[in-house]
N, C-alpha and C positions, 0 to 999 in steps of 0.2 A: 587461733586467738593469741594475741600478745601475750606472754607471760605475767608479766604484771600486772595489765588489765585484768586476767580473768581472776588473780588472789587479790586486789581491791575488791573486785567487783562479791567475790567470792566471801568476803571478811564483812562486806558493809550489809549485807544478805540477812546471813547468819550473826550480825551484831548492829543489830536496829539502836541498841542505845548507845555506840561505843562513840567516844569523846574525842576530839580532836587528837591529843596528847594522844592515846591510846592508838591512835592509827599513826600518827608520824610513829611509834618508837616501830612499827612495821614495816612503813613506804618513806621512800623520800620525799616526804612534804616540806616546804618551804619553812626557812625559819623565821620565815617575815607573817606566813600564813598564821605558825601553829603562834606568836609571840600576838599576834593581832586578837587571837579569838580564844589562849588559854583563860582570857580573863571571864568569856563566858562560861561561865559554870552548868549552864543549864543548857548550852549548847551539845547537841548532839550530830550525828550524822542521819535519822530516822527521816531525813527531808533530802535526801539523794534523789537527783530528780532526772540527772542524765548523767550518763559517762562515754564519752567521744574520744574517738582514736583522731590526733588531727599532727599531722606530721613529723612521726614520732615520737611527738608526744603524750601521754594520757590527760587529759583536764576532766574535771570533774566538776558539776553543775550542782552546786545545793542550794537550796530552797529553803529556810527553816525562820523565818521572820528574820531575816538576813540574809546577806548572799555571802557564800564563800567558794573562791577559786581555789582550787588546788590542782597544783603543776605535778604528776608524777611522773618522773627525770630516772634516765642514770644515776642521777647525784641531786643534792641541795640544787636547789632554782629558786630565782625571786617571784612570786606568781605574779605579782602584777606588769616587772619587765620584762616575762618571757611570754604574757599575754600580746602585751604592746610585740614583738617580736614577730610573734605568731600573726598577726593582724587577723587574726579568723576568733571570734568571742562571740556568745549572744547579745544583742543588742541590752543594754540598759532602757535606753527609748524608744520605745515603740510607737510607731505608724497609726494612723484610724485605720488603716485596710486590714493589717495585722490582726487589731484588734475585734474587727469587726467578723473574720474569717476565725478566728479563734471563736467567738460567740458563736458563730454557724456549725461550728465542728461541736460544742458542749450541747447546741439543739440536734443535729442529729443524734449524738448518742445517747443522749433521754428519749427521744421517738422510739429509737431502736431495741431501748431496753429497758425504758419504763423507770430510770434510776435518777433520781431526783441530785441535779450537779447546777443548777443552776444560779443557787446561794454560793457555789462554790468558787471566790473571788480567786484564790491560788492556781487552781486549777484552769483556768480563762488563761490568768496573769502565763503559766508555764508555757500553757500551749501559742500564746501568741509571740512570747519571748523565741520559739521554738521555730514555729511559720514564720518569721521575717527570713531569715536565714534558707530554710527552709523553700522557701519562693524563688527565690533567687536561684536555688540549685535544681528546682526543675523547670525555670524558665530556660535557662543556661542549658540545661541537659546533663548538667555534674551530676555524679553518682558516688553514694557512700559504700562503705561495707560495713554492716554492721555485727562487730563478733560477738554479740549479747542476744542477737535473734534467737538462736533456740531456748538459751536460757528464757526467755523472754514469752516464749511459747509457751514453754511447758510449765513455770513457776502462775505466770501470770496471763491465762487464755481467756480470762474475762475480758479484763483489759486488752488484750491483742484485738480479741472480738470490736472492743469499740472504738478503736483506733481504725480500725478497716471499715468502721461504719462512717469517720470522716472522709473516708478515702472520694464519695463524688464529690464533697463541699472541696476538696483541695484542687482535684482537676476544675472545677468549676472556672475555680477563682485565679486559676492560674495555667491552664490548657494543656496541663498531663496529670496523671495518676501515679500517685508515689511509690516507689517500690516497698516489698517487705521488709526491708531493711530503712527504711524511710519511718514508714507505719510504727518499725518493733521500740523506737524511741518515740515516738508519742504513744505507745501504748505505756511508756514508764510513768508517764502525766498523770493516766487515769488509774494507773495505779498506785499511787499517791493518795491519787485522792478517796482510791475505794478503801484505804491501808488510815486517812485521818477518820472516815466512815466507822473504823473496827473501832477508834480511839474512844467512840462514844459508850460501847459494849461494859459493862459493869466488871470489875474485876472476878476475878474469880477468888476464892479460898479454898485452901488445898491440904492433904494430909501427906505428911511421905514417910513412907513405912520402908524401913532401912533394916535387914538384919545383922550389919557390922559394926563396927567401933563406932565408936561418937564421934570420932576425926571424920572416921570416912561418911558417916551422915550429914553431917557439917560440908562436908564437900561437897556433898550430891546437893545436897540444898543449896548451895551458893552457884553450882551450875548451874539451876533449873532456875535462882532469879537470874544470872546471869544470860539465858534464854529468855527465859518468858517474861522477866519482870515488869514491865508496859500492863502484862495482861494478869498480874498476878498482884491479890491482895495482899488476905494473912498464908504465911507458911507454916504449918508446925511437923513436929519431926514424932516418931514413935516405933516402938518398935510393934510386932506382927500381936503379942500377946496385950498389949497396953491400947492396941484397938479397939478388942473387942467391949472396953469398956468406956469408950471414949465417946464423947458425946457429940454429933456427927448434924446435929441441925442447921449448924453455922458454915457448913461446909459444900463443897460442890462437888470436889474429884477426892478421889485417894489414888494415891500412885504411891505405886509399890515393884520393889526389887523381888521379892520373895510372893511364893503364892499363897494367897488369901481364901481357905474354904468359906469361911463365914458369908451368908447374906447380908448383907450392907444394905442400909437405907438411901445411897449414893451412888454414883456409875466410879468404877475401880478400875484404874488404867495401869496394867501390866507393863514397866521399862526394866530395860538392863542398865546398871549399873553405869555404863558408859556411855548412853543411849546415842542413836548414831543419826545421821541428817535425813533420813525416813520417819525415823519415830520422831525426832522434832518437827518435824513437819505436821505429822499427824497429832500431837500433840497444842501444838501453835492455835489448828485449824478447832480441835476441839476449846479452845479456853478463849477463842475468837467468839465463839457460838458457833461457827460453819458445824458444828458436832451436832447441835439440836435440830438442824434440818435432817428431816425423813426422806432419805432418797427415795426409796422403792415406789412412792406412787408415781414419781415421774416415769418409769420406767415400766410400761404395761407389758406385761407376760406375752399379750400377744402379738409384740410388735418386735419379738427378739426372736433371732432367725441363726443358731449355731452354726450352720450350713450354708453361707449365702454364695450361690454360682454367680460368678459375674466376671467377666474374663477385661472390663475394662472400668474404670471409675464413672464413665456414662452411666453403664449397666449397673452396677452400684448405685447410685444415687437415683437411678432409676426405679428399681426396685423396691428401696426400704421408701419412697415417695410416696410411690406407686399401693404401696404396703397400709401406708399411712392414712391416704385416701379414703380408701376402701373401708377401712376402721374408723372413719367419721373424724380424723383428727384435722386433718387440714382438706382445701378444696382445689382444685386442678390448676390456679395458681400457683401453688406453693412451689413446686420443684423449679420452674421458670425464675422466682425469686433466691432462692437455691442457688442455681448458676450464676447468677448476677451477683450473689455473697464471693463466690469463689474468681470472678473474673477481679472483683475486688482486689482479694488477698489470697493468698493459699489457705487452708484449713488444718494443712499436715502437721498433726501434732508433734509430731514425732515419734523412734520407736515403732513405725507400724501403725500408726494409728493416727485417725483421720477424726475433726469435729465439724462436719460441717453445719449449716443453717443458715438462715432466707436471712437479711440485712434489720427488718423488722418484725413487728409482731405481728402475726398472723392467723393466730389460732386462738382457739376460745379456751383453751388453758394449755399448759408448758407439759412437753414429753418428749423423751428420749425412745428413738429407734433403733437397735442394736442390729447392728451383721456383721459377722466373721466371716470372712468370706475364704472360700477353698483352695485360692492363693492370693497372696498380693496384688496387687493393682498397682500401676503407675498412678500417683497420685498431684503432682507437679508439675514444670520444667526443672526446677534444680534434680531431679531425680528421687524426692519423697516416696516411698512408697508402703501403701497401705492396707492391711491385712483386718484389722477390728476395724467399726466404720460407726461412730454413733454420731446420727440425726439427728438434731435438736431442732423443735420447733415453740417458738417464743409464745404463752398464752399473755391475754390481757390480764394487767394489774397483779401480773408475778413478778415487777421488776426486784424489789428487795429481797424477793426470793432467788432472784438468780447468783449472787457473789456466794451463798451457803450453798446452791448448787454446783457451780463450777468449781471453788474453791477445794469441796470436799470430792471432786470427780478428779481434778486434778492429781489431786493424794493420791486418789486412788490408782489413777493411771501412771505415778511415776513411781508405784509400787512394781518392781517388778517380777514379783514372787507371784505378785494376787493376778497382773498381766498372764503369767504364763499359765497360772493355776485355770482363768479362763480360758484360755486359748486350745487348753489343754483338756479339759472337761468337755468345753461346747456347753453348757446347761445351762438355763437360768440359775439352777441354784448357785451354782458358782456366780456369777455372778450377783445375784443377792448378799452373799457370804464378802466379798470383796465391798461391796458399799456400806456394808453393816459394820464391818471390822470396824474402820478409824472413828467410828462414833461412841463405842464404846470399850474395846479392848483392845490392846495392842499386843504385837506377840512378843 
């Protein structure tokens, strides 16, 4: 991955609300760019909607009740001359076909996952801004690379998931199938739009229980709005003993440096001082709500199989199918749809680990099939290969429940401590203890 690319891509991630001015004083953005939009005050970056490598250059695609190009250069560039330059841009005007194929890709992804995108004007607007271009390059047969796919995978697998559930509306309409790296940018669309979805979720209020100087509690606190602040109300600061007297009904989290014996009327989230891009993560996902979904009943005791023999990813998928059947959860279609997920897209999550499932919903409620299987499997062409193998199968009228699902399975999975601690056990309880952790404790 370009270098640059990936600390934009890596800065805009990790600073959802960072301002124009605050990224040029990092990247070479234009000073026509940053002199055009310092006057917006309320602008932010949270509307990043794509980021394309297009001949050696970086441009960057935001969306946020405006549009802004930005050229990241060697050096200073004027974005609008090195756009004209480049003659490659998203269209401003869009086609009725564009538009029309972009509406087809927003209905399959509601069939597919039951998630209500239909009100969602921007999200329509991205993806057909997207498909014009888009069309062209697989009518033609050009091909991208896209160095954001794994990120893309592993941060945001919901969204990947429904980006690959456009994948026949695009052959349809245009007589090929997108590559994953096609897909891994319009899965940035719906993640958007799953990411304006969390905007609706109620702040949270929080306690942070600091045992150092006032400097350094000040500090910890201005990181943590400097993280989470989108998702964070009131903050107040305390120390471990001023807790216990402290009146805790206005509140949702305590988060604390130091350990806390006291029962709390509240869930109390354990961070280090310096807290690192796992526990913000886990954190994020808790003050999103992804924290208040109960994983464990997705996940039936008897569809987890520490042990799974399977010497190819056929036999795999065959297997936990096969497993599932049997257990009344899905019926002898299901795996056939299955494969037709994966001829789609790949599933490889990466790391090992594989999520496959059928294109739509097919079962009379949503569950996860676990196999570790006794060596890896080839799980791709590009050479993915897969050792943990979790099945999902979509029930009806779980769509909203799917983003707290994935979201927090996500965490889970690019936890790599909790990864190996499974892999390493083989139990269900391990794995219980691994889904439980980021909902309420962290280490």
């Amino acid at each position: 991955m370009d270098e640059r690319l990936k600390a934009f891509t890596a800065y805009v991630m990790a600073h959802p609300g960072a301002t124009v001015d605050e990224v040029a004083e990092r990247f070479s953005v234009s000073d026509r760019t940053v002199r055009d939009y310092r006057k917006r005050a309320n602008y932010d970056l949270a509307g990043a909607a794509e980021v394309v490598l297009s001949r050696g250059h970086l441009r960057v695609e935001i969306v946020d009740g405006a549009r802004l190009r930005a050229l990241i250069a060697d050096g200073p560039v004027d974005a609008a001359q090195a756009v004209e330059e480049e003659g490659h841009d998203l269209p401003l005007e869009l086609s009725g076909r564009a538009w029309e194929v972009a509406g087809s890709m927003v209905e399959a992804a509601e069939e597919a996952f039951s998630h209500g995108f239909s009100d969602d004007l921007e999200l329509r607007m991205n993806l057909a801004r997207h498909v014009e271009p888009l069309g062209e390059r697989l009518r033609s047969g050009e091909t991208v690379e896209n160095p954001l796919l794994g990120d893309v995978k592993s941060r945001y697998p919901l969204a990947f998931a429904m980006a690959a559930s456009t994948s026949g509306v695009l052959e349809g309409a245009y007589g090929f199938k997108p590559s994953d790296d096609e897909l891994g940018y319009i899965a940035l669309a719906f993640a958007l739009a799953l990411e304006r979805g969390r905007e609706r979720v109620p702040r949270k209020n929080i306690v942070v229980v600091c045992a150092t100087g006032h400097t350094s509690a000040r500090m910890l606190e201005h990181r943590i709005r400097s993280e989470f602040g989108p998702q964070l109300g009131r903050v107040e600061l305390c120390d471990r003993d001023d807790l216990l007297f402290r009146d805790l009904s206005h509140v949702d989290y305590v988060f604390t440096t130091v350990p806390v014996d006291a029962q709390l009327p509240v869930p109390t989230v354990t961070i280090s001082y310096f807290f690192n891009d796992s526990e913000a993560d886990r954190v994020r996902g808790l003050l999103s709500d992804e924290g208040d979904v109960d994983l464990l009943p997705f996940f039936p005791e008897g569809l987890f199989f520490g042990h799974l023999s399977a010497g190819t990813k056929a036999e795999a998928l065959h297997a936990l199918c096969e497993a599932a059947r049997a257990a009344g959860y899905v019926d002898a279609g299901f795996e056939g749809a299955v494969w037709d997920r994966e001829e789609a897209a790949s599933t490889a999550f990466g790391g090992g680990i594989a999520l496959p499932h059928p294109m739509g919903r097919m079962c009379p409620r949503t569950f996860v099939a676990v196999g570790l299987l006794d060596e890896p499997v080839l799980w791709d062409e590009s050479g993915e290969r897969a050792e943990a193998v979790f099945l999902f199968g979509f029930g009806e009228g779980d769509g909203e429940r799917f983003e707290g699902l994935f979201g927090r399975l996500s965490a889970f999975l690019t936890d790599h401590d909790a990864v190996a601690a499974l892999l390493g056990e083989r139990v269900f309880d391990a794995l219980a203890r691994g889904l439980s952790t980021p909902r309420r404790q962290l280490p």
